[in-house]
C-alpha positions as CSV (number, residue, x, y, z in Angstrom):
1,X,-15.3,-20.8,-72.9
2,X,-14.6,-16.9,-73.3
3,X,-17.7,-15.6,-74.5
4,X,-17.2,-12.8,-77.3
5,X,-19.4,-9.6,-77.0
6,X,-19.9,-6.9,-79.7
7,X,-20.2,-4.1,-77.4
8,X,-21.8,-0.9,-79.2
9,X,-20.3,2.6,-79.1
10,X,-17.9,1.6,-76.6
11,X,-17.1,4.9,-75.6
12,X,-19.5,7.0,-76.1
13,X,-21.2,8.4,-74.5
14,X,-18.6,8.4,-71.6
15,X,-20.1,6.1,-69.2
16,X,-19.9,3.8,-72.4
17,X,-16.2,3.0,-71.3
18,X,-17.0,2.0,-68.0
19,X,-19.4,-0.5,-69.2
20,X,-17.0,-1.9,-71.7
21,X,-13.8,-2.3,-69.1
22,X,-16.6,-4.2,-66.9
23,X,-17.4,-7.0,-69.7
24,X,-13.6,-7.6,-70.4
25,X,-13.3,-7.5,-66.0
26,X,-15.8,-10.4,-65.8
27,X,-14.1,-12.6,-68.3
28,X,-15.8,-11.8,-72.0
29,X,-13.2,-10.7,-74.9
30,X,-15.0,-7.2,-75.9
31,X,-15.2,-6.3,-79.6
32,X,-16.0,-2.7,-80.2
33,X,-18.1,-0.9,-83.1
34,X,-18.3,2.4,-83.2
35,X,-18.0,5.6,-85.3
36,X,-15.8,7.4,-82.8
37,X,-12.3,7.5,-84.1
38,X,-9.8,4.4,-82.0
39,X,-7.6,7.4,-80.8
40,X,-9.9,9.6,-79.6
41,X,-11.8,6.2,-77.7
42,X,-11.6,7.0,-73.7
43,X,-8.6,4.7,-72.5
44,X,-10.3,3.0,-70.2
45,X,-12.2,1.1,-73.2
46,X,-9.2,1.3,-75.2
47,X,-7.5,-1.0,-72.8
48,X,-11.0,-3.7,-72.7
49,X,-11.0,-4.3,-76.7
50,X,-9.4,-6.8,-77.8
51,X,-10.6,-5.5,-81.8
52,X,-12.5,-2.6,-82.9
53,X,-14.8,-2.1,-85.8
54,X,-14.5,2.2,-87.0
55,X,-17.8,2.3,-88.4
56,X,-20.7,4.6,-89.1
57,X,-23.2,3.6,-86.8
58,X,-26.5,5.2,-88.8
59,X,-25.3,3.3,-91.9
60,X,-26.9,0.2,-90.3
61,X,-25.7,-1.7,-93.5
62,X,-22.0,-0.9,-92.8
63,X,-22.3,-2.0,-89.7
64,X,-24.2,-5.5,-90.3
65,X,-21.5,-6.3,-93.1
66,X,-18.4,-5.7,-91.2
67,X,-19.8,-7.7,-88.9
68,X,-20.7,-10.4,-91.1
69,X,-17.1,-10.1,-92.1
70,X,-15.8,-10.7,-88.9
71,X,-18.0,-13.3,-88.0
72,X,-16.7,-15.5,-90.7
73,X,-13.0,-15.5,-88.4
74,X,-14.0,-14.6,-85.0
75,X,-17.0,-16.7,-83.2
76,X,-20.0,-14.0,-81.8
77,X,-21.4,-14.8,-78.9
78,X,-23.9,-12.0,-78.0
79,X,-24.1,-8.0,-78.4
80,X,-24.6,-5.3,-75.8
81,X,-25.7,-1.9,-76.2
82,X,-26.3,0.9,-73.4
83,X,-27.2,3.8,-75.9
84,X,-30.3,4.2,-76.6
85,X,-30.1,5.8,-80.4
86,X,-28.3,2.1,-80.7
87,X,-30.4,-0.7,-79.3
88,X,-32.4,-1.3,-82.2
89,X,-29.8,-1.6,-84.2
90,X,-28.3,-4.5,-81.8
91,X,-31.1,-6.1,-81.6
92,X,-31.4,-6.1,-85.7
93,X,-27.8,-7.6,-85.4
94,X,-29.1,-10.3,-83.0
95,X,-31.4,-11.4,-85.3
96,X,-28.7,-11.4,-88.4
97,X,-26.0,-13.1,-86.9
98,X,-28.5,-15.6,-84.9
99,X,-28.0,-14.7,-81.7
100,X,-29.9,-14.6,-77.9
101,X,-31.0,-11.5,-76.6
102,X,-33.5,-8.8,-77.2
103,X,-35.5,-8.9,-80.9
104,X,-36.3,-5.7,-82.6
105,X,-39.8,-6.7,-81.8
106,X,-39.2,-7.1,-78.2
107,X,-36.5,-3.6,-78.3
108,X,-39.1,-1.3,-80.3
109,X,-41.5,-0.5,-77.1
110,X,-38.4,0.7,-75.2
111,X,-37.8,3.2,-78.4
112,X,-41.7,4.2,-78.7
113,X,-43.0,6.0,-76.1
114,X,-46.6,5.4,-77.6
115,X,-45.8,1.7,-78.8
116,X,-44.5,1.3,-74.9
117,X,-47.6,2.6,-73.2
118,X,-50.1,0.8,-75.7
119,X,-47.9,-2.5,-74.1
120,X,-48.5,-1.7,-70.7
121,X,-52.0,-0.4,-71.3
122,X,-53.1,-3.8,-72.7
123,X,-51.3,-5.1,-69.1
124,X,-53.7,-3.2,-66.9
125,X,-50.9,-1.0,-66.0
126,X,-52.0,3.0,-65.3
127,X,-50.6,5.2,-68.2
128,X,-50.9,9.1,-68.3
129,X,-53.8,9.5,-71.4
130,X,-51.9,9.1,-74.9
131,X,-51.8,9.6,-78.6
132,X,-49.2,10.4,-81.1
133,X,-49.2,11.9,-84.0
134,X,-46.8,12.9,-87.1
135,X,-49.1,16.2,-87.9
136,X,-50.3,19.3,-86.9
137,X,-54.1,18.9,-87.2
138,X,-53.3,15.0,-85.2
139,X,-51.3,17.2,-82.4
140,X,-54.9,19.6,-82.3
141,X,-56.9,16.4,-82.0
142,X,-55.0,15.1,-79.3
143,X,-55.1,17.9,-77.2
144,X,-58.6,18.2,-77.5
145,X,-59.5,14.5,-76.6
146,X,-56.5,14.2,-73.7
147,X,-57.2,17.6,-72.6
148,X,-55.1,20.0,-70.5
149,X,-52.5,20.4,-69.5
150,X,-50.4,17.7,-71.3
151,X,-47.0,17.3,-72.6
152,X,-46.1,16.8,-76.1
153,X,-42.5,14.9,-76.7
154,X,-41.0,13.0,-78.9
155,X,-41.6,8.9,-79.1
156,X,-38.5,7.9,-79.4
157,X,-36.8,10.9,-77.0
158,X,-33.9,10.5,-74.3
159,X,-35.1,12.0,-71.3
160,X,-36.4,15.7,-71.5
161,X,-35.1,16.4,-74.5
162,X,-38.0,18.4,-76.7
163,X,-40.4,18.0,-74.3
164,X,-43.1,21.0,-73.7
165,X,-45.8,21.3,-70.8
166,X,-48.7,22.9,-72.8
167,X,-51.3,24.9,-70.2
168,X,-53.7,25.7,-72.9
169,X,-54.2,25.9,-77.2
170,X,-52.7,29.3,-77.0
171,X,-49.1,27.6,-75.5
172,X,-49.8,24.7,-77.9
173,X,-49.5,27.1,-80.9
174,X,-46.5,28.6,-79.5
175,X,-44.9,25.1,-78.6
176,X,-45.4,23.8,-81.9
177,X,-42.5,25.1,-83.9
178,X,-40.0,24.2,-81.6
179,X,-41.2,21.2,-81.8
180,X,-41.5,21.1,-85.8
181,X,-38.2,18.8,-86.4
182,X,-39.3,16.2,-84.6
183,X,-41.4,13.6,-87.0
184,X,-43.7,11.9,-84.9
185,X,-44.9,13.3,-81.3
186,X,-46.4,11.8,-78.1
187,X,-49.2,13.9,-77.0
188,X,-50.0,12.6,-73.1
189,X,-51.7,14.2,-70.3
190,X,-49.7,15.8,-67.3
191,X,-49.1,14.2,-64.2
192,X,-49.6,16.8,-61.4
193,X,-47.1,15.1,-59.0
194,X,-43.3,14.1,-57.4
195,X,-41.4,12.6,-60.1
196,X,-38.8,8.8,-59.2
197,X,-37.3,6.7,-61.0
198,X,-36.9,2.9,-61.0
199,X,-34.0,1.1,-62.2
200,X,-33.1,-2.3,-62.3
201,X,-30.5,-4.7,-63.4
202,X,-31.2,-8.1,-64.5
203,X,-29.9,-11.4,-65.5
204,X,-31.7,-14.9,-67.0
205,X,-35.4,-12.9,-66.1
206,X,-34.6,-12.2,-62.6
207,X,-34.0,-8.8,-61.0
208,X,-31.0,-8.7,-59.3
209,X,-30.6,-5.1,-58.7
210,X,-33.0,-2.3,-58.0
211,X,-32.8,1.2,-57.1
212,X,-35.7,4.2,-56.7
213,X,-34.1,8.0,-57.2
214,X,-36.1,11.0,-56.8
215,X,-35.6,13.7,-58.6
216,X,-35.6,17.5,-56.8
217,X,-37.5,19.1,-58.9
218,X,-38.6,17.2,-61.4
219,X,-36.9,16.9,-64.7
220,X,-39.3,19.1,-66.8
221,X,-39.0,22.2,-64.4
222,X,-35.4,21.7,-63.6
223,X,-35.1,22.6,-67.6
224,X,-37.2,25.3,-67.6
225,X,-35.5,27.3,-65.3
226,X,-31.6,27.8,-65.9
227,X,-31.6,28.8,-61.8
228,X,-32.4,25.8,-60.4
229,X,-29.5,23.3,-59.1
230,X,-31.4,20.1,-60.5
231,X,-30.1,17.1,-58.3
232,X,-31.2,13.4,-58.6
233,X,-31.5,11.9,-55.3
234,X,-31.1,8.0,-54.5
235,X,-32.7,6.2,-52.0
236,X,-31.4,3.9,-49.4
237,X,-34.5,2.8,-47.6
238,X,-36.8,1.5,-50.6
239,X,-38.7,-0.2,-48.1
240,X,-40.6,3.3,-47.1
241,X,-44.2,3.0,-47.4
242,X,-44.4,6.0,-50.5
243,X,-42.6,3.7,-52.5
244,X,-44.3,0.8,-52.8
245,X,-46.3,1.8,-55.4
246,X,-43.7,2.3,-57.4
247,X,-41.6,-0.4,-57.3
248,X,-44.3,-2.7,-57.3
249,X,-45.2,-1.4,-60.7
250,X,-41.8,-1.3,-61.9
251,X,-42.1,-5.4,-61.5
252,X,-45.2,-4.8,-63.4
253,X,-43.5,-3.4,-66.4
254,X,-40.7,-5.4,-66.3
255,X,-42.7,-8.6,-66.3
256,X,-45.2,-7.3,-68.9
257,X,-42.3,-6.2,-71.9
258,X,-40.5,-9.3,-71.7
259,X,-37.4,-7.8,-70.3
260,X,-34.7,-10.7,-69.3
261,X,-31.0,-9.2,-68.9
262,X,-29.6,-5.7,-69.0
263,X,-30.4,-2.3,-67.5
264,X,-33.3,-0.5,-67.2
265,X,-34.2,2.8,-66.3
266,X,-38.1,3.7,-65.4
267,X,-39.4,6.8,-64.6
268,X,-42.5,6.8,-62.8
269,X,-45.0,9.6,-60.4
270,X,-46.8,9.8,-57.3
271,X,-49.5,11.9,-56.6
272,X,-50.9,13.9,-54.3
273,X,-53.6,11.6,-53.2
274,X,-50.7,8.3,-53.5
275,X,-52.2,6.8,-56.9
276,X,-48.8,6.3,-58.7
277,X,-48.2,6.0,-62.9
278,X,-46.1,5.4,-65.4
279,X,-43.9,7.7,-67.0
280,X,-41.2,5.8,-69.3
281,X,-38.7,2.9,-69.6
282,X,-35.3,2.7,-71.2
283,X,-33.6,-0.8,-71.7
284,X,-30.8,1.3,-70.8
285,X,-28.8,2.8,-67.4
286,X,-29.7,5.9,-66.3
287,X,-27.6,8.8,-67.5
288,X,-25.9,11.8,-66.2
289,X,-23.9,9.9,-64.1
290,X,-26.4,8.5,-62.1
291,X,-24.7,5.0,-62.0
292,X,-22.2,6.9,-60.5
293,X,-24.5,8.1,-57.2
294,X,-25.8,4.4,-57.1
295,X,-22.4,3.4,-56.9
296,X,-21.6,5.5,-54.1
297,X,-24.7,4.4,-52.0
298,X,-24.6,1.1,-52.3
299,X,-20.4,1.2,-52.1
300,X,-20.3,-1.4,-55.2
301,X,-19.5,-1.4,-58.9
302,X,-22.8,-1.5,-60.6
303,X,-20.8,-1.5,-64.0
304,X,-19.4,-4.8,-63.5
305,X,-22.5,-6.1,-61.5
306,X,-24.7,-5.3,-64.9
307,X,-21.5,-7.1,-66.8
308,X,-21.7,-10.5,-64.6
309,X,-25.4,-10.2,-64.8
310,X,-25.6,-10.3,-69.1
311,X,-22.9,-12.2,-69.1
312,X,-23.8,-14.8,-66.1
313,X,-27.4,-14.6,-65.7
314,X,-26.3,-13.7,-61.8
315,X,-24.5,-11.1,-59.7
316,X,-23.6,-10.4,-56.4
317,X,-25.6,-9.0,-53.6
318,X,-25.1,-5.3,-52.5
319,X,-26.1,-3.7,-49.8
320,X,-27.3,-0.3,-49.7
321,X,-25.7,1.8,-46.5
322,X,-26.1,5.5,-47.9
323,X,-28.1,7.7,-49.5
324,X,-26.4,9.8,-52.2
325,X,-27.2,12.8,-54.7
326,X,-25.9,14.7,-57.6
327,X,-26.3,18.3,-57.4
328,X,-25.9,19.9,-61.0
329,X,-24.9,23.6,-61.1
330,X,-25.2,26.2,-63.9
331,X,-23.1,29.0,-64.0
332,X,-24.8,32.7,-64.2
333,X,-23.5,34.7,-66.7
334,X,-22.7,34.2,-70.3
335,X,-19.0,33.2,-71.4
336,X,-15.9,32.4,-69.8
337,X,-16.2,30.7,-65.6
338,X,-14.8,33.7,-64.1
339,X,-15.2,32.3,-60.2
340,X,-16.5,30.0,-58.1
341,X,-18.2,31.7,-54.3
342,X,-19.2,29.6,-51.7
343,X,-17.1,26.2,-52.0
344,X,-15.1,26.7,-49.1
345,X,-16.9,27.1,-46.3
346,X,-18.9,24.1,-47.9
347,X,-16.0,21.6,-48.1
348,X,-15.3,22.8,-44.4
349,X,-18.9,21.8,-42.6
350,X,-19.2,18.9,-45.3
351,X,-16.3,17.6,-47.1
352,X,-16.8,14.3,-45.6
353,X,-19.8,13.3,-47.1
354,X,-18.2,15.0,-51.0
355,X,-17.6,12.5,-53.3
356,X,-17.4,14.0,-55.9
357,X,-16.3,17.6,-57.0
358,X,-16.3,18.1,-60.5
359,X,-16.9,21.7,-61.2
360,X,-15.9,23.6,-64.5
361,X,-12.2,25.1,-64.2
362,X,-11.8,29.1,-63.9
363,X,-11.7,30.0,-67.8
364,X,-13.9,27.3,-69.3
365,X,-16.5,28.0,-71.3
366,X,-19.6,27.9,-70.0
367,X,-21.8,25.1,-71.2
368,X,-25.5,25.1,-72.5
369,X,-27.6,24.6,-69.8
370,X,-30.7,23.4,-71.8
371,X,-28.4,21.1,-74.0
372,X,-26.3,19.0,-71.0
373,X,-28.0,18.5,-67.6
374,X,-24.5,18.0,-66.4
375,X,-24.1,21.6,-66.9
376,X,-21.4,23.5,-65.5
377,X,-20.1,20.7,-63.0
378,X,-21.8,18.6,-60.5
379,X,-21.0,17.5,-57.0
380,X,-22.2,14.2,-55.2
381,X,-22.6,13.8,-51.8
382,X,-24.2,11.1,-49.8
383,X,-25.0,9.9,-45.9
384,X,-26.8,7.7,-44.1
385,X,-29.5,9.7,-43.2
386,X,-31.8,11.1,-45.9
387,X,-32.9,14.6,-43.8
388,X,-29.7,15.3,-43.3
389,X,-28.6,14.7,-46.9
390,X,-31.5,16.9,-48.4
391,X,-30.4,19.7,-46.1
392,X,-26.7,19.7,-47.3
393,X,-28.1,19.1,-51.0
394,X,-30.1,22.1,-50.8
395,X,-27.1,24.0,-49.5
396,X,-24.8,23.0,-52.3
397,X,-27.8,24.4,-54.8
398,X,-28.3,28.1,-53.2
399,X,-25.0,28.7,-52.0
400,X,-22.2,27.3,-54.1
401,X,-22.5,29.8,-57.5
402,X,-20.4,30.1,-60.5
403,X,-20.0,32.5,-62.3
404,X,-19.0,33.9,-65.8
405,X,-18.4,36.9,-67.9
């Protein structure tokens, strides 16, 4: 039988489409609800639906009566969602429409950053100190108790968006009004140490898939200076020994929030001294095109992989022959990309181990650093050996520049 999926916001954001052309690859017929208009979809999730729902998604009473509606003609066999604004609201149609997968019970501590470390807490599972707060005076307390210097975020944030390192109450007082739209913060102390990921796909409560990326520098510093060419790096070796840590914990958190089928994307730190610790879990790929770097180092599809896997329960082995990076630049100068320096004589020593080039055409407008870590373009390279690949990443970040006026 053909299962039929409700995928959510099918194309977008972008890597949305790529997800949804999986599903209908592996065999499901793909329904599609969204608010994006169907003509300004991305084709390639045009072409996988085989109907589409043009709804406001933050109306979640829209959305649960047309598909109600629908249900009453078309059998509903299970909903997917890769955005994280989203995934509560699939699992609240789960639960409506009867259907397997992730509660809002079981989907809330991958939204709450507090909720999520209280979880893992209770596991025995090391979490940076924590509180959060909806008020000024509970942001004070926090500080004071946690002590500095911490971060203050907010629960329910997509990676380093509105998140603040805070040195000392002087910085807190400056910190706080940027921070005054967000209604209820995490207050957690700072991790002095290199920043990974772990990522994982899953199927019937197995992992199938895992991948460890580090990130040069880590993500908070990479947004705090608009100079820096941020670049996520991943790993083909994940049996080195700094690792382990990591990854064993990452079974750790899997295991202790219930987590059964999808995508997940863990963030995690290792210190000085080894002593490794939690940073944050999405039920979610990673973003910024990071499936797209796994994809290159393990020379696979991971979008259809994760589709056979929530579909299937299993998916195919990959191996893992390269390592591969992202390098994200930012232009300097305000306005208009007025040239690119550099590029040649980079695609001359290297263009066998690019990619991808994907750099902002002379004439664009620059875009906002601090708003898109995708910046003004990106490049991927990878290789087999992970010196040599560091090297030619560092390369790509001092000496290919845009520029604009």
């Amino acid at each position: 039988m053909v299962p039929n999926v409700v995928m959510i916001s099918p194309g977008f954001p972008l890597e949305m489409a790529y997800f949804t052309r999986a599903l209908a690859e592996v065999g499901a017929t793909v329904i599609g609800v969204g608010d994006q208009p169907v003509n300004v979809l991305p084709d390639e999730a045009k072409a996988a639906l085989a109907h589409y729902e043009h709804v406001s998604l933050a109306d979640e009473g829209a959305v649960l009566a047309a598909l109600q509606g629908l249900s009453r003609h078309v059998r509903i066999d299970q909903v997917e969602c890769l955005w994280e604004p989203y995934m509560v609201l699939a699992a609240r149609i789960r639960e409506t429409l009867g259907l397997p997968g992730m509660t809002v019970e079981q989907t809330l501590p991958f939204r709450d950053k507090e909720l999520m470390k209280q979880v893992l807490d209770a596991a025995g599972i090391r979490t940076p100190r924590h509180a959060s707060t909806s008020t000024i005076a509970g942001i004070y307390a926090a500080a004071e108790e946690i002590g500095y210097p911490l971060i203050v975020k907010p629960i329910a944030g997509a990676g380093s968006a509105d998140t603040y390192r805070v040195d000392s109450p002087a910085e807190l007082e400056d910190v706080l009004p940027m921070i005054g739209h967000v209604e209820v913060v995490s207050v957690e102390e700072f991790i002095e140490a290199e920043e990974f990921t772990y990522d994982t796909i899953c199927g019937a409560g197995s992992i199938l898939y895992e991948n460890v990326s580090w990130y040069r520098p880590r993500p908070l510093q990479a947004r705090s200076y608009e100079w820096i060419s941020p670049q996520t790096m991943v790993l083909r070796d994940l049996h080195r020994p700094e690792l382990a840590g990591g990854i064993e914990m990452g079974h750790q958190v899997i295991a202790a929030l219930g987590f059964a089928a999808g995508f997940t994307h863990m963030e995690w730190y290792r210190k000085a001294d080894g002593e490794v610790v939690f940073g944050e879990i999405g039920a979610r790929a990673p973003g910024a095109r990071t499936v797209d770097v796994m994809n290159y180092a393990c020379d696979a599809d991971l979008f259809r992989l994760w589709a056979s896997a929530v579909l299937t329960g299993q998916a195919a082995e990959v191996s893992r022959p390269y390592n591969a990076v992202s390098i994200f630049k930012r232009a300097q100068g305000a306005g208009h990309i007025t040239r690119v320096e550099g590029l040649d004589h980079l695609l001359a020593e290297h263009g066998d181990s690019i990619c991808v080039l994907d750099l902002l055409p002379i004439g664009a407008h620059r875009r906002d650093w601090r708003a898109t870590l995708l910046s003004d373009g990106m490049v991927i390279l990878r290789d087999p050996d992970l010196d040599r690949l560091v090297a030619m990443a560092d390369r790509f970040g001092r000496e290919l520049q845009l520029y604009a006026e």
